[in-house]
C-alpha positions as a Markdown table, in Angstrom:
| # | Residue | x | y | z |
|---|---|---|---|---|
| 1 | Unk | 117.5 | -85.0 | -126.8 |
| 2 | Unk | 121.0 | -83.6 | -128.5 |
| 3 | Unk | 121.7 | -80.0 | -128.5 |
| 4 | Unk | 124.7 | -80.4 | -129.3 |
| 5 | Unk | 125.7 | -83.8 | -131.1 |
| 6 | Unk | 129.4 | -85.3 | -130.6 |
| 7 | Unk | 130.5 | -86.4 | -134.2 |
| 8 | Unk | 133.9 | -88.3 | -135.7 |
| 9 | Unk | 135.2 | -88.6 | -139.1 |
| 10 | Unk | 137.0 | -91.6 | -138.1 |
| 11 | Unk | 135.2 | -94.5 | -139.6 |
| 12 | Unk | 137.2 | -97.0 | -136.8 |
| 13 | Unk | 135.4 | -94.7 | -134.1 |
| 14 | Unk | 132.2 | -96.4 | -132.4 |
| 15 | Unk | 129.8 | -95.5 | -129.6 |
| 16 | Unk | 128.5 | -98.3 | -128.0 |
| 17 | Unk | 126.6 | -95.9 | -125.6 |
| 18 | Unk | 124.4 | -94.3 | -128.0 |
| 19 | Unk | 122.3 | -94.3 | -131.5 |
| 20 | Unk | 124.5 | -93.2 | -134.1 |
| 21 | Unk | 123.5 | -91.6 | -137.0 |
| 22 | Unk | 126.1 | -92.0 | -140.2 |
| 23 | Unk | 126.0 | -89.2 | -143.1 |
| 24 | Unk | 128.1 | -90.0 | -146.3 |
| 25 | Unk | 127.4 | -89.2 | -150.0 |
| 26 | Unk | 128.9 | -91.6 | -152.8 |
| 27 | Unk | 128.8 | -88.9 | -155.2 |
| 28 | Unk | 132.3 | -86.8 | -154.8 |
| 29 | Unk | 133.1 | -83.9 | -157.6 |
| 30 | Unk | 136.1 | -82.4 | -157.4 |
| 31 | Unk | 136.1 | -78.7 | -158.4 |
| 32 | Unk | 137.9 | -75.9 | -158.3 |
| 33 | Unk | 138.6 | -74.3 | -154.9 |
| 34 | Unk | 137.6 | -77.9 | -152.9 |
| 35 | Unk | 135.9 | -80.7 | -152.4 |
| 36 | Unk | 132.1 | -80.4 | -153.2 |
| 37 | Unk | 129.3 | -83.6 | -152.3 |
| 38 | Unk | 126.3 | -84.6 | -153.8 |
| 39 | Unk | 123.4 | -85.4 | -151.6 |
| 40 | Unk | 123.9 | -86.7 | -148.2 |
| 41 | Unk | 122.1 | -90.3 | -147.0 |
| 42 | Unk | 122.0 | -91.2 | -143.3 |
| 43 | Unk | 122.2 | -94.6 | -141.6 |
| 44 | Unk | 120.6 | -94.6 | -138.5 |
| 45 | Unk | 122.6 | -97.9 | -135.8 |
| 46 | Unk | 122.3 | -99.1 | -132.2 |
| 47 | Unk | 124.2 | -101.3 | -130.5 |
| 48 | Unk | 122.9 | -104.7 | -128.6 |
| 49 | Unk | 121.9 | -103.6 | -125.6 |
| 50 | Unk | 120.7 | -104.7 | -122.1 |
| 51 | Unk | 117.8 | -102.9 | -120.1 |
| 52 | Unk | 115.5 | -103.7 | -117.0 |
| 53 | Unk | 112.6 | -104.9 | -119.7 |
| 54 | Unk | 115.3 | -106.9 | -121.8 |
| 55 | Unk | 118.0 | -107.3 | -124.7 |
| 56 | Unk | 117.9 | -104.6 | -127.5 |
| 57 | Unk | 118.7 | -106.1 | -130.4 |
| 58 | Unk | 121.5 | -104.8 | -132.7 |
| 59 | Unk | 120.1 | -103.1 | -135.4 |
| 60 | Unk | 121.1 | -100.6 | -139.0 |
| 61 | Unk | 118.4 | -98.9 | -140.5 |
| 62 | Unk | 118.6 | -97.2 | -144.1 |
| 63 | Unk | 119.1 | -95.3 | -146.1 |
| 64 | Unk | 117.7 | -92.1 | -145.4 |
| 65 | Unk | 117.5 | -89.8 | -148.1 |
| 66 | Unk | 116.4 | -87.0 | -145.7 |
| 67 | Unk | 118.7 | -86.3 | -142.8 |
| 68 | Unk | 116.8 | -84.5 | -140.4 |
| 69 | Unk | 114.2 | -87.7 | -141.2 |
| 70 | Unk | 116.9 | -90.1 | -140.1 |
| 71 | Unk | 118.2 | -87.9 | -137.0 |
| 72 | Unk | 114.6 | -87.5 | -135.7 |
| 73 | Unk | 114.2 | -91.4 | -135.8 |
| 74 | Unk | 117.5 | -92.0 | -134.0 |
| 75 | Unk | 116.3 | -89.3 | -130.9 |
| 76 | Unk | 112.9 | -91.5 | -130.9 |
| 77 | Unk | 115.1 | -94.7 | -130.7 |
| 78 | Unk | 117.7 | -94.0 | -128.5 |
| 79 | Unk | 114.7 | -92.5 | -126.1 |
| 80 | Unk | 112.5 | -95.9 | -126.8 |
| 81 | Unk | 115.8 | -97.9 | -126.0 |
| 82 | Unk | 117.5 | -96.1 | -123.0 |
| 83 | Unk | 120.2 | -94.7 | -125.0 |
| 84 | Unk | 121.4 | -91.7 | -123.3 |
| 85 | Unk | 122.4 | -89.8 | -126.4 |
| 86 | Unk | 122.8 | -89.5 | -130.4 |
| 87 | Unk | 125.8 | -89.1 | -131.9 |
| 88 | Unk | 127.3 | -88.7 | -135.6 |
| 89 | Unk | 129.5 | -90.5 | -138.0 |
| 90 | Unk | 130.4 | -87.8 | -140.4 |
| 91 | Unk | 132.5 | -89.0 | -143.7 |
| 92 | Unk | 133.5 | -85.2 | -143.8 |
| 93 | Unk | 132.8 | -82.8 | -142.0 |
| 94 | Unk | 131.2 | -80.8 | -145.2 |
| 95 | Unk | 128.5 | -82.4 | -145.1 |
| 96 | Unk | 126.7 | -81.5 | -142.1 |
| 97 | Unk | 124.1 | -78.5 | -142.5 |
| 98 | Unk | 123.8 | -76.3 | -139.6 |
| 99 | Unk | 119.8 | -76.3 | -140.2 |
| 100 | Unk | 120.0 | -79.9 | -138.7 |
| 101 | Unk | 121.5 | -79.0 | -135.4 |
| 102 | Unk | 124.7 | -78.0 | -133.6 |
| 103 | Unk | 128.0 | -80.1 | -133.9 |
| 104 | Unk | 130.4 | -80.3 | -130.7 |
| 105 | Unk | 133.7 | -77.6 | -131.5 |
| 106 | Unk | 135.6 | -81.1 | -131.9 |
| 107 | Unk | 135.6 | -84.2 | -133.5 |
| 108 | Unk | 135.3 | -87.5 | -130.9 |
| 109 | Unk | 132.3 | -89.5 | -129.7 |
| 110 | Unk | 134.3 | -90.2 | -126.0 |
């Protein structure tokens, strides 16, 4: 469904449009030359929704210890649902691997 995903680092930044797919790691070592993170866990959320067939509930699935896992679940869901797209909630940009997809040039999920 996404070529190219939108993504924020903003954690006050929603889509209420879309299934959005939030990558973070808890585990931060600082070392020399930058900021290096441990292994990345996805969220996978949907908004409440209302379709033709009926109310979609609000719902926050995770973690997902395998990204690509949790973004191919969010394309089935946001296709099952009638979202019209997937989008990303980064905690840093770093942590996105390109093997997973394209990100937008800029940050912002408008």
């Amino acid at each position: 469904m996404s070529s190219v995903y939108q993504w924020t680092d903003d954690e006050d930044e929603v889509a209420m449009d879309a299934v959005t797919v939030s990558i973070s790691s808890s585990t931060r070592i600082l070392k020399i030359g930058g900021l290096e993170f441990g292994a990345p866990t996805a969220w996978v959320y949907w908004p409440e929704r209302h379709t033709k067939e009926g109310k979609v509930a609000e719902r926050t699935e995770g973690p997902y210890h395998d990204v690509r896992s949790a973004l191919a679940y969010a394309e089935d869901a946001a296709h099952r649902h009638g979202f019209p797209k997937v989008v990303l909630a980064l905690q840093h940009r770093d942590l996105w691997n390109k093997s997973w997809g394209v990100l937008a040039p800029s940050s912002g999920l408008g």
